[in-house]
C-alpha positions as a printed NumPy array, in Angstrom:
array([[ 26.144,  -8.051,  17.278],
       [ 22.645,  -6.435,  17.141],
       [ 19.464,  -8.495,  15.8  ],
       [ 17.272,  -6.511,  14.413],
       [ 14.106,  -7.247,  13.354],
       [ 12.383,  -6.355,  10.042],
       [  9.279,  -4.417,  10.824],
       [  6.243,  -3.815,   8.012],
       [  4.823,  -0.564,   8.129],
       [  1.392,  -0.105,   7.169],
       [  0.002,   3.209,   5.778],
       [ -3.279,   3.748,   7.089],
       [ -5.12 ,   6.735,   5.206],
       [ -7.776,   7.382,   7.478],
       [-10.595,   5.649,   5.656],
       [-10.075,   6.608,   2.026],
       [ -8.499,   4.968,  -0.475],
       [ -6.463,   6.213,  -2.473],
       [ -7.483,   5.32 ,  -6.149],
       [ -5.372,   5.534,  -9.315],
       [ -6.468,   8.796, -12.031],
       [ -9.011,   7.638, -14.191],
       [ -7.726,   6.153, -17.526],
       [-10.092,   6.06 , -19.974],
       [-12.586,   8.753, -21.463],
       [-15.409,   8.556, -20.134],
       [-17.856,   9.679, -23.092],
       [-16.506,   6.664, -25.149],
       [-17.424,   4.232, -22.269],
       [-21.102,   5.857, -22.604],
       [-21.174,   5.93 , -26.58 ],
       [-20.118,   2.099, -26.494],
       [-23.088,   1.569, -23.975],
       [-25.27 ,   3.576, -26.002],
       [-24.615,   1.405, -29.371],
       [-24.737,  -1.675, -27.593],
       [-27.685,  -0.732, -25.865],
       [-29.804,   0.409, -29.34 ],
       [-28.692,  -2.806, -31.038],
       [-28.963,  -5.324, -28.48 ],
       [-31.481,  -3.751, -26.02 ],
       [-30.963,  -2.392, -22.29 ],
       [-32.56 ,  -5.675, -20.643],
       [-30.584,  -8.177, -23.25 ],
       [-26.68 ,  -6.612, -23.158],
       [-24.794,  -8.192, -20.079],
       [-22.494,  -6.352, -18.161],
       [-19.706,  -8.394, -19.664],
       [-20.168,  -7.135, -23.077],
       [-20.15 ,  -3.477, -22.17 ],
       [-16.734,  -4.808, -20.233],
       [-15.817,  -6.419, -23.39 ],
       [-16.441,  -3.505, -25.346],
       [-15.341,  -0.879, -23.592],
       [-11.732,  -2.723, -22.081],
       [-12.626,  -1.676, -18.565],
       [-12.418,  -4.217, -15.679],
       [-15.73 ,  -4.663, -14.035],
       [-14.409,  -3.034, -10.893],
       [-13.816,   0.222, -12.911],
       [-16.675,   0.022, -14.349],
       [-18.623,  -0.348, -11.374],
       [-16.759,   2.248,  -9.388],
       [-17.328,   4.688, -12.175],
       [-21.279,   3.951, -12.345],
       [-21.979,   2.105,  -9.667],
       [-24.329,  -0.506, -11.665],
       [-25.389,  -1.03 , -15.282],
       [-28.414,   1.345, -14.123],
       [-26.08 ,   4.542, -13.212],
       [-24.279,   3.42 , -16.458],
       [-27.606,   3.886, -18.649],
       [-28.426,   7.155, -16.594],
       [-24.636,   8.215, -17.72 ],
       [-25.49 ,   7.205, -21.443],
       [-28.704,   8.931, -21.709],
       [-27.447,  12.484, -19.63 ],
       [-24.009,  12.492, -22.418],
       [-26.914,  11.79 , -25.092],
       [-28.963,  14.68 , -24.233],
       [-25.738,  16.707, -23.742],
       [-24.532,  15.957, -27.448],
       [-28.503,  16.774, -28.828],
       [-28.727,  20.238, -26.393],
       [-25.203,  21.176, -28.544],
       [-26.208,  20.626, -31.315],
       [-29.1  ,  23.166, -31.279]])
């Protein structure tokens, strides 16, 4: 008989990950943030109610914007964008 052994391959990717396709639209993530952020203030909404709101995990979130900051930047740059089409 012949034992053989059970061997676990690991991929290795050379550095990158390989993430999943993004899932959600992103222009209702920065709407949400925008309404949140009118009613309840920039300084005075947590990151766990935009999370709340929006149904992202905070890893998404974060990997999307990189930090509530990037996430305001986002809001205000699809703001602007929906004013400049307008005109």
């Amino acid at each position: 008989m012949v034992d053989r052994q059970q061997k676990q391959v690991r991929i290795i990717t050379c550095g990158t990950e390989m993430a999943r396709p993004q899932q959600y639209d992103r222009s209702i993530v920065t709407d949400s943030a925008m309404h949140l952020f009118w009613h309840k203030g920039y300084y005075t909404t947590p990151v766990s109610e935009i999370i709340k709101i929006t149904g992202l995990q905070a890893v998404s979130l974060y990997s999307a914007f990189g930090s509530k900051e990037g996430l305001l930047l986002a809001m205000l740059n699809h703001y602007t964008d929906q004013l400049a089409s307008r005109t």
